[in-house]
VEXVEXVO-578818 format. One line per 4 residues: for each residue x, y, z of N, C-alpha, C. Coordinates in nm, 3 decimals. Atoms other than C-alpha are relative to their C-alpha. Layout:
X Y Z X Y Z X Y Z; ...
***
This chain:
0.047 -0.003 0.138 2.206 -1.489 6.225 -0.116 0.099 -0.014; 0.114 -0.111 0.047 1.996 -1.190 6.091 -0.069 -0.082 -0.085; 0.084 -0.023 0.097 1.711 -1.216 5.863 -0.065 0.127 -0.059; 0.007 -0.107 0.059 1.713 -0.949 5.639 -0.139 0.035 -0.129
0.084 -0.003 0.108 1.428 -0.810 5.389 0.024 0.122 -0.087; -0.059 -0.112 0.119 1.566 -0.500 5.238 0.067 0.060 -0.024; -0.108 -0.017 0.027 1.791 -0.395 5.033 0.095 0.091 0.083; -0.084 -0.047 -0.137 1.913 -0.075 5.285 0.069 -0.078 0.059
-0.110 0.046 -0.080 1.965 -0.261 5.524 0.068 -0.152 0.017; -0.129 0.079 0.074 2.192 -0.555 5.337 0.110 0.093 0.029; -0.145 -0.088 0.046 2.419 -0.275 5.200 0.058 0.040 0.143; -0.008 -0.084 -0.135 2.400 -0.101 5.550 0.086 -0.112 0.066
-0.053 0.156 -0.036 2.523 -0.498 5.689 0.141 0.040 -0.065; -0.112 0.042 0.149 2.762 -0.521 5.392 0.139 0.045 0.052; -0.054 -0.106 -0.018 2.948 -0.206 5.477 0.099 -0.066 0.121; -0.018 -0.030 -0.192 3.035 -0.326 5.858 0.105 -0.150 -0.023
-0.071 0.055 0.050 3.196 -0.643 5.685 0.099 -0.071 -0.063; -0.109 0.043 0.069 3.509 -0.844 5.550 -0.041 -0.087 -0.156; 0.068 0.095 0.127 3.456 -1.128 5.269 -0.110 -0.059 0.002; 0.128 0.051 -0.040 3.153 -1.245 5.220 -0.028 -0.127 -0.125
0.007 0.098 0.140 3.082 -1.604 4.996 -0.185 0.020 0.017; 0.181 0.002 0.004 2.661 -1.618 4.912 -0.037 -0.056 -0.088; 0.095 0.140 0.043 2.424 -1.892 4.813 -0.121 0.031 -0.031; 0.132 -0.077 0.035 2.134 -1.748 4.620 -0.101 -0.169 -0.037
0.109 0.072 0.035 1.818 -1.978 4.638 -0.082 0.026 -0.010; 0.173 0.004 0.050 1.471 -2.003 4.574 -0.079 -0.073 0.164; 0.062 0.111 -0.142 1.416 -2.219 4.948 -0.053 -0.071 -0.028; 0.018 0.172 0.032 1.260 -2.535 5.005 0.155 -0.065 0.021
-0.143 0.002 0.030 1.589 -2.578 5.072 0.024 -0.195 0.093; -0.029 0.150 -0.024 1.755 -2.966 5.124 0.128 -0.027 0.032; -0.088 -0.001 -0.008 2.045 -3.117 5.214 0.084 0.060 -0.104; -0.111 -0.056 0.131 2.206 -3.010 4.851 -0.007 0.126 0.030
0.004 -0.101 -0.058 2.159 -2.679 4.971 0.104 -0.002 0.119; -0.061 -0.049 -0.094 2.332 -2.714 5.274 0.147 -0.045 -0.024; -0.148 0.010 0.006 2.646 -2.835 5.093 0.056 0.147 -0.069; -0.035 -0.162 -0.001 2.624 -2.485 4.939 0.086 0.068 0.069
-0.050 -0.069 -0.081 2.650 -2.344 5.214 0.073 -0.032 0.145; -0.132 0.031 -0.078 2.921 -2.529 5.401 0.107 0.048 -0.147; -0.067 -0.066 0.099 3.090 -2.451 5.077 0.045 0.126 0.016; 0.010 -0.160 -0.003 3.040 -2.085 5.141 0.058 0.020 0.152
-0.001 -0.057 -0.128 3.100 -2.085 5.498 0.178 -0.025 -0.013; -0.178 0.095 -0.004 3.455 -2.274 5.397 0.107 0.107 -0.106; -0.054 -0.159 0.099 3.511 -1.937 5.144 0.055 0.106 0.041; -0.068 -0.124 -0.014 3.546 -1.635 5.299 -0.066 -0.024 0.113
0.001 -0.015 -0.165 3.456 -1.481 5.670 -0.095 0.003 0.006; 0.151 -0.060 -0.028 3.078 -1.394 5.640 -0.077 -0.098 -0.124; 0.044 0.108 0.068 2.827 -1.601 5.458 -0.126 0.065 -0.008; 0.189 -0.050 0.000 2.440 -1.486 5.313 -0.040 -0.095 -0.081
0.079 0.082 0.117 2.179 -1.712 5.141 -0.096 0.096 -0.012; 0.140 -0.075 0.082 1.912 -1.513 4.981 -0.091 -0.150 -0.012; 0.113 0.126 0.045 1.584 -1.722 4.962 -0.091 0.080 -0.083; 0.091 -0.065 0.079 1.381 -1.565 4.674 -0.104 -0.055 -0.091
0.100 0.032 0.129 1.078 -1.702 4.445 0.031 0.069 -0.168; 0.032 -0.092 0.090 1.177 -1.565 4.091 -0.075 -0.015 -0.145; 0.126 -0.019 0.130 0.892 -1.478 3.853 0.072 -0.047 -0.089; -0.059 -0.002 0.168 1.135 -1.422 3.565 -0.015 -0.082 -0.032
-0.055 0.158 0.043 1.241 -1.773 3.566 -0.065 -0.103 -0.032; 0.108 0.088 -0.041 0.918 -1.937 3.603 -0.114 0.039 -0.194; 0.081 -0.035 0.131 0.722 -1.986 3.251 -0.143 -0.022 0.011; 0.159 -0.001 -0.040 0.329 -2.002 3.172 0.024 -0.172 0.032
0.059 0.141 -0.016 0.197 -2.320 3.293 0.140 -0.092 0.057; -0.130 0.066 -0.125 0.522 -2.389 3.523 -0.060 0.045 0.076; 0.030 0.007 -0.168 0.515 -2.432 3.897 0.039 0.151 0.113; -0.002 -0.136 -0.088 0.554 -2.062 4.026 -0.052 0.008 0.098
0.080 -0.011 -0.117 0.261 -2.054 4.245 -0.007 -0.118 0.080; 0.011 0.098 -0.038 0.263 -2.407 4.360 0.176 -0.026 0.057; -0.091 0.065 -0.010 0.634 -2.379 4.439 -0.012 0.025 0.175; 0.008 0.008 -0.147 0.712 -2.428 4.821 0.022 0.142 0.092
-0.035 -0.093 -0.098 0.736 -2.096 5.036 0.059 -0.065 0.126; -0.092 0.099 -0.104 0.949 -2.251 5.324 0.059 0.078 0.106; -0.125 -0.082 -0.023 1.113 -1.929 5.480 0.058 -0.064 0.200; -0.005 0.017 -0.152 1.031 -2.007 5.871 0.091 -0.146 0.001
-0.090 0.121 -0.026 1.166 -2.395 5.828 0.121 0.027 -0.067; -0.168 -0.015 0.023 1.424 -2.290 5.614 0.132 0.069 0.093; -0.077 -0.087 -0.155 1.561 -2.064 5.876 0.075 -0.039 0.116; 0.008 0.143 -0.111 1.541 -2.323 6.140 0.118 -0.087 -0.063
-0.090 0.100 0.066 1.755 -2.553 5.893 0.154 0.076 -0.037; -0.109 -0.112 0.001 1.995 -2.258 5.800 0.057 0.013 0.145; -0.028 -0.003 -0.162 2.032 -2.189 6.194 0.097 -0.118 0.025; -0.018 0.161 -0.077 2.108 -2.609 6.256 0.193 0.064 -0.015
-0.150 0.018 0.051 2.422 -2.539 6.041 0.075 0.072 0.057; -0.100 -0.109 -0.053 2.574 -2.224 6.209 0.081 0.055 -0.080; -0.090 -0.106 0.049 2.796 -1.962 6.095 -0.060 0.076 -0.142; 0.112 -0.095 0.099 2.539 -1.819 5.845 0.023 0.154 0.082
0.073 -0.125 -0.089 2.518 -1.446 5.913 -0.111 0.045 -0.019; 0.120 -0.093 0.061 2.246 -1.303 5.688 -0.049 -0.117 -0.059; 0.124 0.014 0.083 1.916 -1.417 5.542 -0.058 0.107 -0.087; 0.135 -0.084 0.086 1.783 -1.235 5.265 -0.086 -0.005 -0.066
0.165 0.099 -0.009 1.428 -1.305 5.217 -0.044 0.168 -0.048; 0.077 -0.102 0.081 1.300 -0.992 4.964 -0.077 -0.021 -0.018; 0.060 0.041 0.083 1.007 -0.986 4.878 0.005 0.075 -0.120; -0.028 -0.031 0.161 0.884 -0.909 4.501 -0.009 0.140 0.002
0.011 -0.102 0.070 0.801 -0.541 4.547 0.113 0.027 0.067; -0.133 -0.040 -0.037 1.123 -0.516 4.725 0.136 -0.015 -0.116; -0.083 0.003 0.201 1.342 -0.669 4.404 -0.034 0.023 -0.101; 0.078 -0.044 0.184 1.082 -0.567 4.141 -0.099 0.159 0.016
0.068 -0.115 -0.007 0.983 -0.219 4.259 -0.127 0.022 -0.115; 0.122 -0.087 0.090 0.815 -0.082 3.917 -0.040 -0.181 -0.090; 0.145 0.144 0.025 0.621 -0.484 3.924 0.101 -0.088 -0.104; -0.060 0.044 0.111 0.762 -0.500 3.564 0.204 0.006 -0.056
-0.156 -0.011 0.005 1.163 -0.574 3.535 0.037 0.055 -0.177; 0.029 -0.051 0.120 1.241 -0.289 3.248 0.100 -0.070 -0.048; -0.117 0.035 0.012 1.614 -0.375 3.216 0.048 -0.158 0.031; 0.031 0.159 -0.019 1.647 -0.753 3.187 0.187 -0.030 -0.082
-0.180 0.134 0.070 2.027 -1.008 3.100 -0.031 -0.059 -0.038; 0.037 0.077 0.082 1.948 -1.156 2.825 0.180 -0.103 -0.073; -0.083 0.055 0.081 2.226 -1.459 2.765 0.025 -0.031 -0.132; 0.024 0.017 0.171 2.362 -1.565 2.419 -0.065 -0.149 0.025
0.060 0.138 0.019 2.237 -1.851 2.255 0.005 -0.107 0.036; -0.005 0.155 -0.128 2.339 -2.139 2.428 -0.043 0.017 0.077; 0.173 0.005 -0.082 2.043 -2.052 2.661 -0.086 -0.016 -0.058; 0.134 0.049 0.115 1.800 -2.130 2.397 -0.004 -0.146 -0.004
-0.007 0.136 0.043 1.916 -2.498 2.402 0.003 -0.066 0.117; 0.033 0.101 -0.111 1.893 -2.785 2.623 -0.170 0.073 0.087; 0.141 -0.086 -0.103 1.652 -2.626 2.926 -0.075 0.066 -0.068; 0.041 -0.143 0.061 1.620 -2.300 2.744 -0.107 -0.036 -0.090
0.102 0.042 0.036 1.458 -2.486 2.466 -0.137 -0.007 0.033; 0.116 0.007 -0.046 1.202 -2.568 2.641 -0.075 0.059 0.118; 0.038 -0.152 -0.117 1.154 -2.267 2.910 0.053 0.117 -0.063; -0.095 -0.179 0.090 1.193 -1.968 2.680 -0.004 0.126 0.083
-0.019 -0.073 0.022 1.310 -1.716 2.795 0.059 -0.003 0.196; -0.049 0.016 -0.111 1.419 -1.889 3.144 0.133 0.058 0.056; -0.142 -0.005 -0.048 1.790 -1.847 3.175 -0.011 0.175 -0.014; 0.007 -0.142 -0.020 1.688 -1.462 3.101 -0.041 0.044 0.143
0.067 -0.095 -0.184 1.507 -1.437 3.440 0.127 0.003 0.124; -0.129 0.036 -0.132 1.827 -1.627 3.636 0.082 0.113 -0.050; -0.081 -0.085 0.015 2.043 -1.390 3.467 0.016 0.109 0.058; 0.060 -0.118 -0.025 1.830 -1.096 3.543 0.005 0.061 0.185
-0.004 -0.047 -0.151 1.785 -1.177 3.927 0.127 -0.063 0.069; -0.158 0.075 -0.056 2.172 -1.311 3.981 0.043 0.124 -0.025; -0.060 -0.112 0.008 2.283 -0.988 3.841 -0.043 0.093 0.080; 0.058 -0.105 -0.089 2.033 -0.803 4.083 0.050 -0.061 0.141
-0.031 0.042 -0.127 2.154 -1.003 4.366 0.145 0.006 0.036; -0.129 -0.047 -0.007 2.497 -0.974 4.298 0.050 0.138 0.027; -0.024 -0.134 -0.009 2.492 -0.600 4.280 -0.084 0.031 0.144; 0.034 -0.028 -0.153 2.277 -0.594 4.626 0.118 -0.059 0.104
-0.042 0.059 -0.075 2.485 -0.849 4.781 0.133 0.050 0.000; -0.139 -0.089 0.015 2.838 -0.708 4.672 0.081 -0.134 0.043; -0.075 0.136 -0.094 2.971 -1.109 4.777 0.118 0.000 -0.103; -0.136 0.022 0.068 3.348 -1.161 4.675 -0.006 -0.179 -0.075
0.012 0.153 0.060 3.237 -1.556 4.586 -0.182 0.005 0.033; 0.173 0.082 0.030 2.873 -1.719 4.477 0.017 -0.130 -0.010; -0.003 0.132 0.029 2.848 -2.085 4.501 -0.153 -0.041 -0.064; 0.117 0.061 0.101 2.626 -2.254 4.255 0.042 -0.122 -0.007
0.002 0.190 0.011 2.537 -2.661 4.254 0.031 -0.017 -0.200; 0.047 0.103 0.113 2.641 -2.860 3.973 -0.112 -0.039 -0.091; 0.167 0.055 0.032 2.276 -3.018 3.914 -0.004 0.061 -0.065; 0.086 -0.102 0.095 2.174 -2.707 3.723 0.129 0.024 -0.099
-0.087 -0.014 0.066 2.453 -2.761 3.502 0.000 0.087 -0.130; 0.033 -0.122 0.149 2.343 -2.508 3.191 0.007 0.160 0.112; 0.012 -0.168 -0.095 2.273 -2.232 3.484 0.142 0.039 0.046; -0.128 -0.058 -0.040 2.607 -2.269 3.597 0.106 0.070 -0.051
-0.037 -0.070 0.113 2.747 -2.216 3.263 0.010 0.126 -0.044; 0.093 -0.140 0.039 2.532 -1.924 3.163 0.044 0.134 0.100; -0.075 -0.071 -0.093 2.669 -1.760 3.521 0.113 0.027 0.015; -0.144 -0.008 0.050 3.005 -1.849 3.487 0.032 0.093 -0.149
-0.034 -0.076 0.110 2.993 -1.648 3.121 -0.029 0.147 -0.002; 0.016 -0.112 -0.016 2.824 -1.399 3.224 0.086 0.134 0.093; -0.110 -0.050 -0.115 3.025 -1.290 3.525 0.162 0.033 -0.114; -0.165 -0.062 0.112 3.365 -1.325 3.255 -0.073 0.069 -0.095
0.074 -0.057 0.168 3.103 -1.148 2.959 0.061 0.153 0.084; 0.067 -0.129 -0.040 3.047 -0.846 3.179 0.102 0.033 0.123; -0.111 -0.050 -0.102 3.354 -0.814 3.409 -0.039 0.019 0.159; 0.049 0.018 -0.091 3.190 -0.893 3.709 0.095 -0.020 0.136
-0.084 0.021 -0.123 3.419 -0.859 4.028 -0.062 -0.114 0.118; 0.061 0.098 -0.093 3.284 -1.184 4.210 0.034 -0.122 -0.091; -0.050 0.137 -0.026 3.435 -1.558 4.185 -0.120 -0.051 0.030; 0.132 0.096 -0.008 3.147 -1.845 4.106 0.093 -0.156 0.049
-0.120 0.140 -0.090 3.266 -2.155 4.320 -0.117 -0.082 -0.028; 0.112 0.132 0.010 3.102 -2.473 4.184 0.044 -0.110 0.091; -0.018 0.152 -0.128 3.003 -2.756 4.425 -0.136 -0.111 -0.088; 0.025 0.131 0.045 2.936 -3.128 4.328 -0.142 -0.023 0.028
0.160 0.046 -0.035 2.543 -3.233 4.323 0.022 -0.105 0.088; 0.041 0.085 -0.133 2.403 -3.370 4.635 -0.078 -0.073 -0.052; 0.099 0.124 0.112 2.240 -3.719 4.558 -0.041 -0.091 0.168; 0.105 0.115 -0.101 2.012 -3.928 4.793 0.150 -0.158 -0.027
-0.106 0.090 0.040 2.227 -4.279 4.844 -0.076 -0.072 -0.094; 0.022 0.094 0.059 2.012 -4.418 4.578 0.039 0.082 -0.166; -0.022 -0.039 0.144 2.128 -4.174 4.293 -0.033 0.116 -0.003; 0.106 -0.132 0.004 1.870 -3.895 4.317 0.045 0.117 0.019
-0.040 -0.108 -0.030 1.966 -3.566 4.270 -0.068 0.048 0.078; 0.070 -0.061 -0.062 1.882 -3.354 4.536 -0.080 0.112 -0.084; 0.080 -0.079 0.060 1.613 -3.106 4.426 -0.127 0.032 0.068; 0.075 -0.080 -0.022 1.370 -2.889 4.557 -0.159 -0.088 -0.043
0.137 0.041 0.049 1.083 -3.049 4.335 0.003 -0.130 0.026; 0.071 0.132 -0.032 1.125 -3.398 4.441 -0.070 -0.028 0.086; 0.135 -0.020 -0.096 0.883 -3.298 4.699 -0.121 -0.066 -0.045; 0.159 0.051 0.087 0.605 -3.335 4.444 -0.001 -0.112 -0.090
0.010 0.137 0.059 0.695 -3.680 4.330 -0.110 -0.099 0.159; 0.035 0.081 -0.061 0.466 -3.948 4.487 0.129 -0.086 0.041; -0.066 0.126 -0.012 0.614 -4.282 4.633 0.054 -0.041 -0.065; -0.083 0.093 0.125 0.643 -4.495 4.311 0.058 0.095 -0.084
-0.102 -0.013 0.142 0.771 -4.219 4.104 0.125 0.051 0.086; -0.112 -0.047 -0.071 0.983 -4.114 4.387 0.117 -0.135 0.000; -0.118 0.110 0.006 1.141 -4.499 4.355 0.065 -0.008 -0.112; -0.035 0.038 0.134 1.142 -4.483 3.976 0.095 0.134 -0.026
-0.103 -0.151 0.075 1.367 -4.103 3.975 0.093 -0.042 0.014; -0.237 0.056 0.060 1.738 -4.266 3.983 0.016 -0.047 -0.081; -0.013 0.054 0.103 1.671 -4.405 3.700 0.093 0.107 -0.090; -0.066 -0.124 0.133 1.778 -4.040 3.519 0.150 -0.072 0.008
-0.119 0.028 0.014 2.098 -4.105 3.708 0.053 -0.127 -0.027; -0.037 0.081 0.051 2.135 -4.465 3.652 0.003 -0.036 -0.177; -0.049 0.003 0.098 2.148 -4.402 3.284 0.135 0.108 -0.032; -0.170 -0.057 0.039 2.392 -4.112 3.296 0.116 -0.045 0.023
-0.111 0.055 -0.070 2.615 -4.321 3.503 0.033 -0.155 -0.128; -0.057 0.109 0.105 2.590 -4.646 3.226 0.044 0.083 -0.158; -0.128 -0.048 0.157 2.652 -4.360 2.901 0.116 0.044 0.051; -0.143 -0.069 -0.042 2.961 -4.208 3.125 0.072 -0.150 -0.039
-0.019 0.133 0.001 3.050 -4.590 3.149 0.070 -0.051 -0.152; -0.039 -0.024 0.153 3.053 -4.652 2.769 0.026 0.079 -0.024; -0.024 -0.090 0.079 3.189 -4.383 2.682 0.159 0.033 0.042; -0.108 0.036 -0.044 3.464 -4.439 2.907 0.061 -0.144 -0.029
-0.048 0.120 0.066 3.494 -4.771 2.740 0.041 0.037 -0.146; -0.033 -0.058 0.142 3.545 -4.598 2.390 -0.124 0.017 -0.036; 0.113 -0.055 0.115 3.211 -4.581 2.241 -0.021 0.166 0.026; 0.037 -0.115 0.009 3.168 -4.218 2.135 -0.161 -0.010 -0.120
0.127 -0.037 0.071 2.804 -4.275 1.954 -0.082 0.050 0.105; 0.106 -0.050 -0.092 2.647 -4.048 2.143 -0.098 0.024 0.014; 0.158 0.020 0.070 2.307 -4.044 1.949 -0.035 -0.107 0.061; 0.031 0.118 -0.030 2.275 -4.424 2.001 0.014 -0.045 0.164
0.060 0.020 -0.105 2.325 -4.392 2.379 -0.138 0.100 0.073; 0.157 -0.054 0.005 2.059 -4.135 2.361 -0.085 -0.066 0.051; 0.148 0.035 0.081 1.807 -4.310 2.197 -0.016 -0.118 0.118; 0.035 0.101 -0.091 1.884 -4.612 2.445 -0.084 0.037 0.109
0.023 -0.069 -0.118 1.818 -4.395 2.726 -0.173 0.042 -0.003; 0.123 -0.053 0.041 1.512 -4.236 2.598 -0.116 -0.117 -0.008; 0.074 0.095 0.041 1.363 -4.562 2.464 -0.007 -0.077 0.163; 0.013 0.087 -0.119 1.389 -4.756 2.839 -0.091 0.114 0.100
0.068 -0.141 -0.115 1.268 -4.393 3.009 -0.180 0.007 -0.004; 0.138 0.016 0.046 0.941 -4.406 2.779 -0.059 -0.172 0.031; 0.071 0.139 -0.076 0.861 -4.799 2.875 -0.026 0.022 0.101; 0.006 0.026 -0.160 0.901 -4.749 3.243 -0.109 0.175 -0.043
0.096 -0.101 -0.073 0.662 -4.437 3.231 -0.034 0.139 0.010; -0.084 -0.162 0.006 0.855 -4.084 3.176 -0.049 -0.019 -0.169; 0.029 -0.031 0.099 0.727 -3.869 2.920 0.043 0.134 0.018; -0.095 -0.151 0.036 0.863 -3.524 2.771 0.125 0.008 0.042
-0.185 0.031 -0.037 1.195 -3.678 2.785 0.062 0.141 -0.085; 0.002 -0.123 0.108 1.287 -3.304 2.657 0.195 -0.029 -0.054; -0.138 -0.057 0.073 1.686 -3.391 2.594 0.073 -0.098 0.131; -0.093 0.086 -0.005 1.929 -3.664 2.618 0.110 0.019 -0.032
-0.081 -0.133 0.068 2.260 -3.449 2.543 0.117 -0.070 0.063; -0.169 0.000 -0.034 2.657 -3.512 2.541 0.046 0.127 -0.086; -0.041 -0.150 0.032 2.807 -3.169 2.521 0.151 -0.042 0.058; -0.168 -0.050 0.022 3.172 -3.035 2.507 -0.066 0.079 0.178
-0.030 -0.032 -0.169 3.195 -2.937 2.950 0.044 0.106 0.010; -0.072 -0.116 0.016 3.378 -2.640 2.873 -0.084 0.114 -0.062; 0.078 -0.098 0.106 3.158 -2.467 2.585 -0.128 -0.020 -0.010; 0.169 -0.009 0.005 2.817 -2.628 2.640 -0.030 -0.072 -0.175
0.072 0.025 0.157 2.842 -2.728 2.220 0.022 -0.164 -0.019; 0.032 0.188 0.003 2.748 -3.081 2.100 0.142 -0.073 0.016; -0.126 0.094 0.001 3.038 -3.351 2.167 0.048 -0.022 -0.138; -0.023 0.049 0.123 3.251 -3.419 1.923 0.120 -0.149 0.039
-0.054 0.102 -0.065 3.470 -3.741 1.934 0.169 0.005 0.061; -0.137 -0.073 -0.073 3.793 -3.550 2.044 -0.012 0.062 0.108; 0.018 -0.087 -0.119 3.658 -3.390 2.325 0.017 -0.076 0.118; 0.023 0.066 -0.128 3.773 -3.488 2.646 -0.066 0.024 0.127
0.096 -0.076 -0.150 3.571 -3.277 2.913 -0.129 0.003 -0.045; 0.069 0.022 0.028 3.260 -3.387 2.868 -0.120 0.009 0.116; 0.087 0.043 -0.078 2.928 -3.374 3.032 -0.135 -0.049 -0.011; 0.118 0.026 0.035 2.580 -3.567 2.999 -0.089 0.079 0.069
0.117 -0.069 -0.086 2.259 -3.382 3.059 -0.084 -0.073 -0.039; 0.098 0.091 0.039 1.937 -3.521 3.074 -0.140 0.078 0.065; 0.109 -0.071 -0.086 1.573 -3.380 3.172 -0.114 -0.079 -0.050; 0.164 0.134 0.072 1.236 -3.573 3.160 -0.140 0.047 0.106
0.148 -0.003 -0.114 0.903 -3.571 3.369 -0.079 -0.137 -0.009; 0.077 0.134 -0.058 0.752 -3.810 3.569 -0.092 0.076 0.040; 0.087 -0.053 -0.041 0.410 -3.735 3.641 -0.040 0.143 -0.008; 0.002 -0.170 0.072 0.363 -3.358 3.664 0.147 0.056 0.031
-0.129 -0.104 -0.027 0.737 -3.306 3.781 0.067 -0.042 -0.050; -0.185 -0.019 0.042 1.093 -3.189 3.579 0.060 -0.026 0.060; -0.146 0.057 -0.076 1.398 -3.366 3.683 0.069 0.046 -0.087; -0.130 -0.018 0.089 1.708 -3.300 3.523 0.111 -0.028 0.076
-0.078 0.041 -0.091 2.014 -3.396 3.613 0.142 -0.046 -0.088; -0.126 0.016 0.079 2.410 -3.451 3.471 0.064 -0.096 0.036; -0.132 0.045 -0.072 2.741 -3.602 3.537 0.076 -0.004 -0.111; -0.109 -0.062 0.045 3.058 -3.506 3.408 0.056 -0.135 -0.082
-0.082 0.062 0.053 3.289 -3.711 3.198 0.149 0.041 -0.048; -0.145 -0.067 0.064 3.675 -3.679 3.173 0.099 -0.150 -0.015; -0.042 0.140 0.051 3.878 -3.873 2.931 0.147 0.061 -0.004; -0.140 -0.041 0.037 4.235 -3.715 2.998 0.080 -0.095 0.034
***
């Protein structure tokens, strides 16, 4: 397994090559990560994770600087798994030469909503450094988690917007056995709020529930959700959401591919977190 830092010598790698699947992260990386990249290793012949910090994505008074740098243990944990070839570990003046990114991927509007809402101008940065990593990396498949279910979207459209020669292979969110999505930031949960985070998923799992029983009021399992989240403790419940699975647009009561999203904060840390619904 190499560990690579610039772009040269990727391409220079690239070149020497057959298929390659690649797992772009941020590190800190967790078991949900490493279903990635058994995912990827189970794709094509050659396999890269990129571990990158990206600015874009990161808004004022979000966790940018406070997020985990990890590269040496991640490495170590990448290694355990085997058949990794490349690490690419850029840093910023290596992907952001002139500092300021002139040329930026700005998605349509259904990045303004859910997340987007409330991280403006977020899904522009993932766009920005997926399209820069894609065009370094040249990978015939990208696997992207579930969990970030709006990002996956936004990637998946973009790649068909813009004729993108690379296959996005989605894999199922990794969950602790008590519910918990895997995630990077549940680092910075204490103890008790680290007992009280399955709660997100033990409500997505009782509206999938009803909803698979017939009730389609999807407001009123909202509000349930919201109203039990704010007793127990969670505040900036930013979005309690049943969307159309396919298009990302609000549910309607004919829709059968369905998926709940949900995002809140406990203490100083964002969770978010989904699960699918299919009524065929």
């Amino acid at each position: 397994m190499k560990i690579i830092h610039t772009i040269a010598e990727l391409r220079a790698w690239r070149k020497t090559v057959g298929t390659v699947a690649f797992v772009p992260t941020m590190g800190s990386l967790h078991a949900g990560h490493m279903s990635l990249i058994h995912a990827a290793k189970a794709a094509a012949e050659h396999t890269v994770v990129s571990i990158f910090v990206n600015r874009l994505q990161f808004g004022q008074g979000e966790d940018f600087d406070r997020y985990p740098r990890t590269l040496e243990n991640d490495a170590a944990l990448i290694a355990e798994q085997g058949g990794v070839d490349v690490i690419f570990a850029p840093d910023e003046k290596e992907l952001y030469p002139n500092v300021i990114q002139q040329y930026q991927v700005t998605p349509p509007a259904i990045a303004e909503e859910l997340c987007g809402a409330f991280r403006p101008g977020h899904f522009r940065g993932v766009a920005t450094v997926v399209t820069k990593l894609f065009n370094i990396v040249e990978a015939d498949i990208a696997c992207f988690g579930k969990k970030d279910f709006q990002q996956l979207f936004v990637i998946q459209s973009m790649v068909k917007d813009l004729n993108m020669n690379i296959q996005i292979l989605p894999v199922d969110t990794g969950r602790a056995e008590d519910g918990l999505a895997l995630s990077s930031r549940n680092a910075f949960l204490s103890a008790d709020q680290r007992n009280e985070a399955p709660r997100l998923y033990h409500h997505l799992s009782r509206m999938k529930a009803a909803i698979e029983a017939g009730d389609r009021d999807y407001s009123k399992l909202a509000v349930q959700a919201v109203t039990d989240l704010r007793v127990r403790g969670w505040h900036d419940i930013d979005y309690v959401d049943t969307r159309n699975a396919e298009t990302l647009k609000a549910a309607s009561n004919t829709d059968h591919k369905l998926v709940i999203l949900i995002a809140a904060r406990i203490g100083s840390t964002r969770l978010i977190d989904n699960i699918e619904v299919n009524l065929d």
